[in-house]
C-alpha positions in Angstrom: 8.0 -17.9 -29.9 11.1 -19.7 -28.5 11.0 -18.4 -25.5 7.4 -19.5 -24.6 8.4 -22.9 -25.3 11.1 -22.6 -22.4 10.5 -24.1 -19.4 9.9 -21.6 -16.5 12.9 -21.0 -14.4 12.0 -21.9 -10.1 13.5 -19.3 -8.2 16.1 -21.4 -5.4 14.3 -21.2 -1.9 16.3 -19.3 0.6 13.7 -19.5 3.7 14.6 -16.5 5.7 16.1 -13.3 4.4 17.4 -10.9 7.6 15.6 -8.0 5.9 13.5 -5.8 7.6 10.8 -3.3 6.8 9.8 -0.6 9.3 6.8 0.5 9.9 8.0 4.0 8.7 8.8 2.5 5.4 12.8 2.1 6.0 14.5 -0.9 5.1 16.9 -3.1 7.1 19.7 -5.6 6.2 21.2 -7.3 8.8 19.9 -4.7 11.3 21.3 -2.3 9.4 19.5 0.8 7.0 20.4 0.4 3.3 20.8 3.9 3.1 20.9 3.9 -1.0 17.6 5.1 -2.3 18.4 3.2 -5.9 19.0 -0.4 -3.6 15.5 0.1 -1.9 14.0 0.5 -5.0 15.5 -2.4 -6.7 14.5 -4.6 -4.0 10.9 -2.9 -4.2 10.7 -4.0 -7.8 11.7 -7.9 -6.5 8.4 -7.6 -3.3 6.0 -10.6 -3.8 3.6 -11.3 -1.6 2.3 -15.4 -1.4 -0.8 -17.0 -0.6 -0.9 -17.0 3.0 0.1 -12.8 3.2 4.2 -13.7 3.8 6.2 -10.9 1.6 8.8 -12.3 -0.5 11.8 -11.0 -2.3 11.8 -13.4 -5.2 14.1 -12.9 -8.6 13.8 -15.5 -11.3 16.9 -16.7 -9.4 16.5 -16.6 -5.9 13.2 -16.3 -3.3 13.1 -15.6 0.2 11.0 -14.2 2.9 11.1 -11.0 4.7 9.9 -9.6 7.7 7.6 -6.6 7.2 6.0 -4.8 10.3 3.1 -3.0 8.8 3.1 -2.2 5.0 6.3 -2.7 2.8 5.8 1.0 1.4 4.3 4.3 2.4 2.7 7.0 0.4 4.4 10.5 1.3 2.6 12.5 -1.7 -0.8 13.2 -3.1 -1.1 14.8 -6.2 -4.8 15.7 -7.0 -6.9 17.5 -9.4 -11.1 17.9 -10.1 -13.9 17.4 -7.4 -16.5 15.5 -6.5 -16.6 12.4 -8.9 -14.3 13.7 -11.3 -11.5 14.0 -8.7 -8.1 11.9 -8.9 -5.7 11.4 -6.1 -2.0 10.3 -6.9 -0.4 9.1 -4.1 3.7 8.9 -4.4 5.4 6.3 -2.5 8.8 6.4 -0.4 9.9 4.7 -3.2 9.3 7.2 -5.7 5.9 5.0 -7.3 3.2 7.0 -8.4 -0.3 4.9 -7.3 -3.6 6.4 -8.4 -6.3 5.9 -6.6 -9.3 4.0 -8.1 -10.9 0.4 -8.8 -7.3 -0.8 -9.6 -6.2 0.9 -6.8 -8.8 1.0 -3.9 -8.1 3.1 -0.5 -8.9 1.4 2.8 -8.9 2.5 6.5 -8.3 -0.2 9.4 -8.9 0.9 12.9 -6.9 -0.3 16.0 -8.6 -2.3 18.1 -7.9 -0.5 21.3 -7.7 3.3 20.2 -10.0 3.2 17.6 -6.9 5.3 15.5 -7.5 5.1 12.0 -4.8 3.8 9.7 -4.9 4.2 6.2 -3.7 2.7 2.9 -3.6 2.7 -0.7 -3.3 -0.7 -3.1 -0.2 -0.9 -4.9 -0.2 -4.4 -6.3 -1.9 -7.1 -6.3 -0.3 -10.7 -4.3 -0.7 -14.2 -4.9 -3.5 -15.0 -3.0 -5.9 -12.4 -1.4 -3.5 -10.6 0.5 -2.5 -7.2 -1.3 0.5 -5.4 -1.4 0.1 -1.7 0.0 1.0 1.4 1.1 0.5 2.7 4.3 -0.7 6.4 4.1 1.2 9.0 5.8 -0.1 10.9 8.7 0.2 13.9 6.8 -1.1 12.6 3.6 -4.1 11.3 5.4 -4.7 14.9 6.5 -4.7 16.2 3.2 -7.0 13.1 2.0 -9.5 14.7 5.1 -9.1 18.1 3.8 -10.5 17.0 0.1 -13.3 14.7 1.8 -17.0 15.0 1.8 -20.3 13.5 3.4 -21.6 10.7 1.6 -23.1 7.2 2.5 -21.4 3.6 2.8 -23.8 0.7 3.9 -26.3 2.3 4.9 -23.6 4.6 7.3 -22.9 8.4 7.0 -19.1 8.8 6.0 -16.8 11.1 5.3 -14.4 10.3 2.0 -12.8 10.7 -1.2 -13.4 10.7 -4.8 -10.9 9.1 -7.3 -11.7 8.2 -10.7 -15.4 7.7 -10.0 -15.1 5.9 -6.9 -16.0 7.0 -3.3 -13.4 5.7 -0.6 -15.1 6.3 2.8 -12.5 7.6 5.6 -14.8 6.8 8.5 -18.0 7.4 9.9 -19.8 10.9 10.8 -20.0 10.8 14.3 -23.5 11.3 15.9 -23.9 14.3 17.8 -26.5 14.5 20.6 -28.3 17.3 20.5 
């Protein structure tokens, strides 16, 4: 009860931090790797993300921005288990997080504009704003994920995609074959 009566701590602003995340999921200081798994993580646990989409590392302390070049974290596992409907997909993160797919968890695909090359991630946690934290999926993962998929429909579009906990995530469209 004391403690709600407490007034919030504000975190000191720090503007830039000179941390880095990779597009493969490793992280920088200083131009450098921090090549300790268990520092990573603990700076995982600290990832914000504010209202205009700029990723933060914020204790009750201290908050600063980072630079991130595609998704803070990338999912390197899948777990799954059923089909159809009933199926689940657990996707484990570089960071050793276990994310399962679903309406707390939603799959997406974005496709470059040039190549067309699909890119997929998972939801990890939700920001600020609209702007979610994620994990981009692995190459290899996403192979698996196109192993498990099936036909199904998405406005009005023929797809292939995954179940999880009742949910169909489409992986793209069925291409049209002239015959």
């Amino acid at each position: 009860m004391i403690q709600s009566m407490m007034p919030r701590r504000v975190p000191v602003e720090c503007g830039d931090l000179p941390f880095l995340i990779r597009r493969d999921g490793s992280w920088l200081y200083r131009g450098s790797p921090i090549g300790r798994k268990s520092m990573v993580c603990l700076f995982a646990s600290v990832l914000k993300r504010d209202k205009e989409g700029q990723f933060l590392l914020e204790t009750p302390a201290e908050r600063g921005r980072i630079e991130v070049e595609d998704a803070p974290f990338v999912a390197v596992g899948l777990d799954w288990h059923g089909e159809g409907a009933s199926q689940i997909l657990h996707f484990r993160t570089n960071v050793d997080q276990v994310i399962t797919a679903g309406p707390a968890h939603p799959l997406r695909v974005a496709h470059d504009l040039l190549t067309c090359e699909p890119t997929p991630y998972v939801h990890v946690r939700d920001g600020a704003g609209t702007f979610p934290i994620e994990a981009r999926i692995s190459r290899a993962v996403y192979y698996e994920l196109v192993a498990l998929a099936e036909p199904g429909m998405r406005y009005g579009k023929r797809v292939l995609g995954v179940w999880s906990q009742g949910m169909f995530f489409s992986l793209g469209e069925i291409a049209h074959c002239a015959g």
